[in-house]
C-alpha positions in Angstrom: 122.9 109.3 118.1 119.7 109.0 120.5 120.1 111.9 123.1 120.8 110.9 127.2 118.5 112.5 129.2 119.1 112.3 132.6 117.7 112.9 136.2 119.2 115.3 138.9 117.3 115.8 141.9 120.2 117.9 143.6 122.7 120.2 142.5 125.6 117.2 143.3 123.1 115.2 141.2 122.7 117.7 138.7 127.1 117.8 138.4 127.4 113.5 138.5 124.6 113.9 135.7 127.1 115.8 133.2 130.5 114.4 134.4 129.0 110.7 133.6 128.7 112.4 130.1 124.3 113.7 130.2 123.3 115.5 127.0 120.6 117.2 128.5 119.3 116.8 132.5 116.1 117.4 133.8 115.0 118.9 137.6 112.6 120.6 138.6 111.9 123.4 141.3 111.2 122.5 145.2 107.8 123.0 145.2 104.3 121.6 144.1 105.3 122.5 140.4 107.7 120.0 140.0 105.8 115.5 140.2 109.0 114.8 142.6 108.1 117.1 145.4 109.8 115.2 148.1 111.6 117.2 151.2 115.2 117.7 150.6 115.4 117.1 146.8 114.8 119.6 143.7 116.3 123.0 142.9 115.8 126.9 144.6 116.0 129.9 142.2 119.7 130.2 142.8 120.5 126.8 142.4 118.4 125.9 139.2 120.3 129.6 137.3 124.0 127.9 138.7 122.9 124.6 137.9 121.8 125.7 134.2 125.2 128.0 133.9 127.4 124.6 135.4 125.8 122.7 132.2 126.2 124.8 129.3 129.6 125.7 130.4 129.9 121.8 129.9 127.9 121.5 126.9 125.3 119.7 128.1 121.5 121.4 128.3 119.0 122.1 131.1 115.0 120.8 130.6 112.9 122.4 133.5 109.7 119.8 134.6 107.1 122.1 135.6 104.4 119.1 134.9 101.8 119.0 137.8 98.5 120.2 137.2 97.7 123.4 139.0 95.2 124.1 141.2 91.9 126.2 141.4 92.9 129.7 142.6 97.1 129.1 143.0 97.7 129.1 139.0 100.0 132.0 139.9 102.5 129.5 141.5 102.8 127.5 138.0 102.9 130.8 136.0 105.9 132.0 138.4 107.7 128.5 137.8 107.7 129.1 134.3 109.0 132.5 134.5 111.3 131.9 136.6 112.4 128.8 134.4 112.8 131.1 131.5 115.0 133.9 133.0 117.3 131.1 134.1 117.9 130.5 130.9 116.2 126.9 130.5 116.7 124.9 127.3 113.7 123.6 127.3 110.4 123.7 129.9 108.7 120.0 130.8 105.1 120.5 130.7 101.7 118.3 131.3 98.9 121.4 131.8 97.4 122.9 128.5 96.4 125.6 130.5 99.9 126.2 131.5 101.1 125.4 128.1 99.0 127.7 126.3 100.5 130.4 128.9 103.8 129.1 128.1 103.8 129.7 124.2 101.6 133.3 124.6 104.2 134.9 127.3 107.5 133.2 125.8 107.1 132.5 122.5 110.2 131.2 122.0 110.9 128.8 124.7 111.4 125.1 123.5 108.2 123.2 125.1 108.3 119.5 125.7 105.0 117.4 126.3 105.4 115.6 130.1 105.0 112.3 130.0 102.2 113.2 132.7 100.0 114.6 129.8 99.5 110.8 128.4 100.1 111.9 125.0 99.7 107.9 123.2 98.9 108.5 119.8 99.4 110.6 116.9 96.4 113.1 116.9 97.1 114.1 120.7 100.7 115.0 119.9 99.6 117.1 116.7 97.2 118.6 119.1 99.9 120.1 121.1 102.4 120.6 118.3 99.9 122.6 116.7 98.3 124.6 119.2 101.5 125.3 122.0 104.6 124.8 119.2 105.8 121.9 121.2 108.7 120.1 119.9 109.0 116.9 121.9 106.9 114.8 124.1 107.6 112.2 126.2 105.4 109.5 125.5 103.9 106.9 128.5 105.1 104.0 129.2 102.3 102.0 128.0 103.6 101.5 124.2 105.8 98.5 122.1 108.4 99.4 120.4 106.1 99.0 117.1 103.8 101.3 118.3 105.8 103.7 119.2 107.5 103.1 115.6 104.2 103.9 114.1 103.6 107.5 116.3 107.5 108.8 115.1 106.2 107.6 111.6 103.1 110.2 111.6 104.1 112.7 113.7 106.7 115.8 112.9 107.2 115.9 116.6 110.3 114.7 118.3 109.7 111.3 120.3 111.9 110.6 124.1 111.0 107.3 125.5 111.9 106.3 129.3 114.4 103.1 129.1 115.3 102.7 133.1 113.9 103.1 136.4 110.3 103.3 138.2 106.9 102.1 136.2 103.5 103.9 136.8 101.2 100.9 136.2 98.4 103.6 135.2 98.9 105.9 132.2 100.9 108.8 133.6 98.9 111.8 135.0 95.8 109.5 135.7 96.8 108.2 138.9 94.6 108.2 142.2 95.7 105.5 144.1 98.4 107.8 146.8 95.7 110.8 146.5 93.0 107.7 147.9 95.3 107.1 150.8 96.8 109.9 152.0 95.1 113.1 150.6 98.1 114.5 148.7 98.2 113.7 144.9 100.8 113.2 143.1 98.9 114.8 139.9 98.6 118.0 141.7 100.8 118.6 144.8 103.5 116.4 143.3 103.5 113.8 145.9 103.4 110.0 145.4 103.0 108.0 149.0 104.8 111.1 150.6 106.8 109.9 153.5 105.5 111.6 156.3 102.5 109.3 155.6 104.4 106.1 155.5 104.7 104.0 158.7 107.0 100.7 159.7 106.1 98.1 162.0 107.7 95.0 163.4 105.5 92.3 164.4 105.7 88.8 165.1 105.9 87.6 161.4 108.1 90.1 160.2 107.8 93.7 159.2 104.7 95.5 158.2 105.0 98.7 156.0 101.1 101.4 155.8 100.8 104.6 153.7 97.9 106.5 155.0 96.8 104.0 157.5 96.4 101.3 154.8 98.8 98.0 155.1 100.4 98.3 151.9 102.8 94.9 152.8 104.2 92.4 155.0 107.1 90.8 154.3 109.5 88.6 156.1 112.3 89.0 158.8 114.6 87.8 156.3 112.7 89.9 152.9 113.7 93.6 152.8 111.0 96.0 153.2 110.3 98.0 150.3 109.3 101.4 150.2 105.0 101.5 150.4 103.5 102.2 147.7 100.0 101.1 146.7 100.5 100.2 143.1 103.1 98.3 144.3 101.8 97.1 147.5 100.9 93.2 148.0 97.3 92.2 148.6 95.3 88.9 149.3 92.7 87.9 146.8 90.7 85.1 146.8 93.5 83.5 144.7 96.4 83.8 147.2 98.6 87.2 148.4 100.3 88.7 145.2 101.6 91.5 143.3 98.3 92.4 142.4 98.5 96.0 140.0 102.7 95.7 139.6 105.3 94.1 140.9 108.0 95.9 142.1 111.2 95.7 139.8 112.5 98.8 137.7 112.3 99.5 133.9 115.8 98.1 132.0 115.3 98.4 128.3 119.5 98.0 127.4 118.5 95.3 125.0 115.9 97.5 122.7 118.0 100.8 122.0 118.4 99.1 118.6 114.7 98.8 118.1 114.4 102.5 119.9 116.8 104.1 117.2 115.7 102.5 114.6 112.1 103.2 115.4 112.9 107.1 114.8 113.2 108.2 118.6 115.1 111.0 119.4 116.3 110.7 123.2 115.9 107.9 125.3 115.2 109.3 129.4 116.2 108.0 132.7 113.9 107.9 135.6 115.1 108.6 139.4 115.3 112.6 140.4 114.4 111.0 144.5 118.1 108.8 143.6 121.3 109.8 145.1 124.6 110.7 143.1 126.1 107.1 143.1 122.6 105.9 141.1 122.5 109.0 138.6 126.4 108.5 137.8 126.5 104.4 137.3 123.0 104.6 135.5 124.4 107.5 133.2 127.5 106.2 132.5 125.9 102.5 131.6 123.7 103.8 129.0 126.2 106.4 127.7 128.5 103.1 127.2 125.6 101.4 125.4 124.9 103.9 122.7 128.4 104.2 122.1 128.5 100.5 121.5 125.5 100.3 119.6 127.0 102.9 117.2 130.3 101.2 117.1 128.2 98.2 116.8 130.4 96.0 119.7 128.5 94.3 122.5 127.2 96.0 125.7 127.1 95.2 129.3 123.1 93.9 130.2 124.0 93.1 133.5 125.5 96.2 135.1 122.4 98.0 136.2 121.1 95.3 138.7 122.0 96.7 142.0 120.5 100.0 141.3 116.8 98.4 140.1 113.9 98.2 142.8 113.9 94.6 144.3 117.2 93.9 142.5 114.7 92.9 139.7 114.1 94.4 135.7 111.5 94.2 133.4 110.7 95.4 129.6 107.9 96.7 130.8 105.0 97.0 127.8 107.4 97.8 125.3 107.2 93.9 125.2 103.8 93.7 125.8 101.8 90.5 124.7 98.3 91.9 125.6 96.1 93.5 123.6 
């Protein structure tokens, strides 16, 4: 059976995670290390080495995203993150930096390394890159790929494939984007931070409610149309052919439907986006998807349905693992 890799961006997260039955459960410390560097969320020292003794008490494993990109002159923050990761007894460490990988592999020779999903690794000869040179043993491959192709990259690589099947979309290849670092000056690449919410701004006008990140309207909708959170890949713009969703529209990743096509395309663990969600999303989400593999091995129908009221604008999609372009 595919493995359930879930998010925890608290300690209560981190529990709900492995009583809604988590293999494994990925966090990340509270600092510019970790790509979900938002106040109030992530894991201390203390908490990550509890946190990590809670789960293998209950069988389930800990995977450590370290997987921003450090920064001229402050490597020495990344470097402690992984050390720190490794005393703590991390399963595995979540990385996107070469730099910090090839650190990783020379100072701990045995930790288990994953690829991030932020180091855009999208075909074969990348992956063998970092198999080869860092002994990495998964990677988490963008969400830019169909199902066939990512059949084809578990076909010619030795490495071990994970695959995100809910939550959030990038619409850029991960670990590319410069749209939030545009607007506000904090990137999400390096300090962690996408549309960080001291620079986002609400205001009610006339025709409704008008949401800015950085000083740039990002939206306007309606006095009856909740107001979603502002970010600009998801923002609303006018062109010259009307106001639209122009780079993505704002619905979350559901692919309950595909974790036949998943397993049978040779991936090993199928991840769960939302370390910013609260408990009552990490527990219904986990325990959906735990329900579906068990069906798909017993071969009885699952639920498609269930997830709606925790998706952005109570919306899905496939995403591109359905993709029709070219």
């Amino acid at each position: 059976m595919m493995e359930l890799i879930c998010p925890a961006g608290t300690p209560a997260a981190l529990k709900s995670a492995i009583d809604a039955g988590a293999d494994a459960i990925y966090c990340g410390f509270n600092d510019e290390t970790n790509a979900r560097n938002f106040p109030g969320l992530n894991f201390s020292r203390d908490e990550l080495r509890k946190g990590i003794a809670l789960a293998h008490g209950r069988g389930a494993k800990i995977l450590v995203a370290i997987n921003t990109f450090p920064r001229a002159a402050a490597v020495d923050i990344w470097h402690r993150a992984v050390d720190d990761a490794v005393s703590a007894g991390a399963d595995a460490l979540i990385l996107a930096d070469i730099g910090l990988m090839d650190y990783t592999a020379r100072r701990h020779p045995s930790q288990r390394l994953h690829v991030s999903v932020q180091a855009a690794a999208a075909n074969p000869d990348a992956i063998a890159f970092y198999a080869e040179n860092f002994g990495a043993r998964r990677v988490v491959l963008p969400r830019v790929l169909s199902v066939p192709e990512i059949a084809e990259i578990t076909r010619e690589s030795a490495c071990e494939t994970e695959v995100f099947v809910f939550g959030g979309l990038c619409v850029m290849a991960e670990g590319r984007c410069s749209l939030s670092s545009y607007a506000t000056g904090k990137s999400p690449n390096m300090q962690g931070v996408c549309s960080p919410p001291s620079h986002v701004t609400y205001e009610q006008t006339a025709e409704g409610t008008k949401s800015s990140l950085g000083g740039f309207t990002i939206n306007r909708f309606g006095t009856s149309e909740p107001a979603g959170y502002p970010t600009l890949c998801k923002g609303r713009f006018s062109t010259a052919q009307g106001a639209a969703y122009i780079f993505e529209d704002p619905v979350s990743l559901d692919a309950t439907t595909l974790l036949r096509g998943l397993r049978d395309a040779g991936v090993t663990a199928l991840k769960i986006e939302g370390r910013q969600r609260g408990r009552a999303y990490v527990e219904s989400v986990v325990r959906h998807f735990r329900h579906a593999l068990a069906a798909l091995e017993s071969g009885s129908e699952t639920d498609i349905a269930g997830l709606k009221p925790f998706t952005e604008g109570q919306a899905c999609t496939l995403g591109a693992y359905r993709k029709t372009w070219r």
